[in-house]
C-alpha positions in Angstrom: 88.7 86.4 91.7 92.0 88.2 91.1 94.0 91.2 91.4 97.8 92.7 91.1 98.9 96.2 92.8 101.7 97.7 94.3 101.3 98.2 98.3 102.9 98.9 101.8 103.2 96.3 104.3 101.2 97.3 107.2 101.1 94.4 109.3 101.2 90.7 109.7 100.0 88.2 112.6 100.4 84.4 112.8 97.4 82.3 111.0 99.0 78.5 111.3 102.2 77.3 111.7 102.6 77.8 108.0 101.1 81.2 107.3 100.2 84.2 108.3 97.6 87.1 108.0 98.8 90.0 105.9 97.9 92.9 105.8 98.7 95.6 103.0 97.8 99.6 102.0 97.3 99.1 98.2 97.3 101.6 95.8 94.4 100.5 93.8 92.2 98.6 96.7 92.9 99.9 99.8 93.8 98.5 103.2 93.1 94.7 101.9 93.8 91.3 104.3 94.9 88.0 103.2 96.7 85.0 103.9 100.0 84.4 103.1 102.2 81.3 103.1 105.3 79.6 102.5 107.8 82.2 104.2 110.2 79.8 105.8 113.1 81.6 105.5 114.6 84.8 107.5 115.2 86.5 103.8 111.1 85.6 102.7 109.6 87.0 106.1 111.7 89.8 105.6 109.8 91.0 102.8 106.8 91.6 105.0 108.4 93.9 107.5 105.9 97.1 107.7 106.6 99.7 105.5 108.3 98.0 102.6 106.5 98.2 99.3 105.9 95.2 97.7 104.0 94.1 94.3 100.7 92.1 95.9 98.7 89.5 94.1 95.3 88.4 95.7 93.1 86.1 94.9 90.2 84.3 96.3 87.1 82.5 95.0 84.6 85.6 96.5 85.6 89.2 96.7 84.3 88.7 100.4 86.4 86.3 101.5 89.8 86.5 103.4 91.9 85.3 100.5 95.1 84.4 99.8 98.4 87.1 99.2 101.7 86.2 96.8 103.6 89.1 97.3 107.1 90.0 95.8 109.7 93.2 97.3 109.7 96.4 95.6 111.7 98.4 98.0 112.6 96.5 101.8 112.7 100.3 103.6 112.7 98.6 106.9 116.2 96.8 106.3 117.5 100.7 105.8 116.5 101.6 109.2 117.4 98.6 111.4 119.9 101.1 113.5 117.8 103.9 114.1 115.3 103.6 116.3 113.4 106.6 115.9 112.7 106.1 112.2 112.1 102.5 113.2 109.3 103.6 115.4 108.1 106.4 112.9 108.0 103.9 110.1 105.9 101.8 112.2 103.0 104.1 113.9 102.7 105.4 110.1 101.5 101.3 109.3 99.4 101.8 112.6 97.8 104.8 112.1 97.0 103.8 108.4 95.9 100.6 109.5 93.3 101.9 112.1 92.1 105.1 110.4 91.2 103.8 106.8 88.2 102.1 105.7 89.1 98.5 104.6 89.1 97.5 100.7 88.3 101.6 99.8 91.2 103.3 97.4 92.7 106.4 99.1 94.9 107.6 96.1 96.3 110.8 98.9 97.5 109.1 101.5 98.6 106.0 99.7 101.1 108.1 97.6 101.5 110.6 100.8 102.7 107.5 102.7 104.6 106.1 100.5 106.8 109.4 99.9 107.0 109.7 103.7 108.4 106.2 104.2 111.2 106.7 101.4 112.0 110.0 103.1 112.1 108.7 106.5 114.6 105.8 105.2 116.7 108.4 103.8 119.1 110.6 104.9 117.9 113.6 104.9 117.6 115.4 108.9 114.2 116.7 108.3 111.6 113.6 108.6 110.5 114.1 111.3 109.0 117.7 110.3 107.7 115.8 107.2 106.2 113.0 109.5 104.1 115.8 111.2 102.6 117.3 107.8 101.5 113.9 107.2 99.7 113.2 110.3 98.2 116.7 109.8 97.4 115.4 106.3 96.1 112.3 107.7 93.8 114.1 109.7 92.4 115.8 107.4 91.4 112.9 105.2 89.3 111.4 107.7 87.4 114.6 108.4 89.4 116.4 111.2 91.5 118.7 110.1 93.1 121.2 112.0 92.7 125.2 110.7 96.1 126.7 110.9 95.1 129.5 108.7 94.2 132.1 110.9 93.1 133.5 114.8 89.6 131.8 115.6 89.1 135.4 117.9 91.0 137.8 115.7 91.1 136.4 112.2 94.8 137.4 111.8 96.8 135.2 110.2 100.4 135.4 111.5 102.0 135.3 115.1 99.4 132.1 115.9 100.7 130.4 118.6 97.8 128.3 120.0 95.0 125.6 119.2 91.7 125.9 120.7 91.3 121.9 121.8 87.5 122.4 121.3 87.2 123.9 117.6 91.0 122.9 116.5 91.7 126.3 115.3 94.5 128.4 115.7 94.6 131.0 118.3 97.1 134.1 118.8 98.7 135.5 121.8 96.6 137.8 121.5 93.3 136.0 121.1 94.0 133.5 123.8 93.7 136.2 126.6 93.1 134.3 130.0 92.9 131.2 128.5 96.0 130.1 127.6 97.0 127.3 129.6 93.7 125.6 128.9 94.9 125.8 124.8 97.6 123.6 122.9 101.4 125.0 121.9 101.0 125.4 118.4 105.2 125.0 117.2 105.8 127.9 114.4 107.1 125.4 111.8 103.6 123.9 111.6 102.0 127.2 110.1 105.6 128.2 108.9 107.6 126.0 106.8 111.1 127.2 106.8 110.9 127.7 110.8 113.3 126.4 112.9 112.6 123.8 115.0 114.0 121.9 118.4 112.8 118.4 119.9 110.5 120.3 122.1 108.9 122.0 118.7 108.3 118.3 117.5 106.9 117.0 121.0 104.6 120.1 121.0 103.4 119.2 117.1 103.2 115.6 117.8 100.8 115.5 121.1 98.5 118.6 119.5 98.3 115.9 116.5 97.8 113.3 118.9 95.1 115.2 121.0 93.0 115.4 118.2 93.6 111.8 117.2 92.5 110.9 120.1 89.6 113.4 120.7 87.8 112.7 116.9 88.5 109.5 115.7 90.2 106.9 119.0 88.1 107.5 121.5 84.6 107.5 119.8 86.1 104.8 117.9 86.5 102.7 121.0 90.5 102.4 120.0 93.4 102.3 121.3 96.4 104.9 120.2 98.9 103.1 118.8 101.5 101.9 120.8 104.7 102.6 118.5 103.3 105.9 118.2 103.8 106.9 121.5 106.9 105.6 121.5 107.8 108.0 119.0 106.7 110.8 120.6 108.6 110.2 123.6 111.6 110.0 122.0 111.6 113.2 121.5 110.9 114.3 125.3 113.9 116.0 126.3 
């Protein structure tokens, strides 16, 4: 059996002392594992860096079995990044987050194309990835059935001045709403129900552990997993 498709480096771990286990977010069959070999050289395991996108061939004799990966660069993101280290640590809890939360060998067309948008902005230039890395977990989230509803007051029903998430429902609450219970609900940052908002470092702490709380709450911890090292990393870069 055979196959060809674009994909995003998500990982890679040593097999043998020729070869290594790879594993890749394809556009037409999903988070998919094989081995790959022959990558002797600095410029050929550069290729497999998480986050680059690289044309994948995979073939092996069952559709079961682990297989075998030829894989040729599309875009090497990672070598775009090598100086940053925030980007360098977003680029890699997206691999990690994609890796642990999506079903293995099953298309997901969203986040596929979500993530690989996300990765090309976060490579970029532009200052605003960061806010762009948040709509994506959100997104991310959603797609495995735990979205967060940002829409309007889970007490009131109004739909503006929301500045709180209930931790239990994940809905958003207002001042107003949250009464005597506020410190036992989440900062909810305005840019995450309002898109041109202003934001600080404490605005993307705030967004990142209410993401992260419900990470946790839904999917890690009944999941018996751990959170994602480079993820945290992330977020406490930006604890000033």
């Amino acid at each position: 059996m055979r196959w060809e498709s674009n994909g995003l480096v998500l990982n890679f771990s040593k097999y043998n002392e020729k070869s290594y286990i790879l594993e890749i977010f394809t556009e037409e069959h999903g988070k998919h594992k094989g081995i790959i070999r022959g990558l002797h050289s600095k410029n050929k395991r550069s290729i497999i860096e998480p986050g680059n996108e690289v044309f994948a061939t995979w073939s092996g004799r069952l559709e079961t079995h682990l297989g075998n990966y030829n894989v040729e660069p599309i875009k090497l993101w990672s070598s775009h990044i090598l100086q940053f280290k925030d980007k360098l640590s977003a680029i890699s809890s997206i691999c990690s987050l994609i890796s642990l939360t999506m079903a293995e060998r099953q298309p997901n067309p969203l986040i596929y194309f979500s993530s690989k948008k996300l990765i090309e902005i976060v490579a970029s230039t532009r200052d605003d990835w960061i806010r762009e890395y948040v709509f994506w977990e959100m997104q991310l989230l959603s797609e495995i059935g735990y979205g967060l509803d940002l829409e309007r007051c889970a007490v009131t029903s109004k739909s503006s001045y929301l500045v709180y998430v209930s931790p239990s429902s994940g809905r958003a609450v207002t001042n107003e709403g949250a009464g005597d219970f506020k410190n036992k609900l989440l900062p909810l940052p305005k840019f995450m129900t309002d898109f041109k908002a202003n934001y600080d470092n404490d605005d993307i702490y705030n967004a990142l552990n209410l993401t992260e709380f419900f990470f946790k709450k839904r999917f890690f911890l009944p999941n018996n997993l751990n959170f994602p090292q480079s993820r945290n990393r992330l977020k406490e870069l930006f604890n000033h």
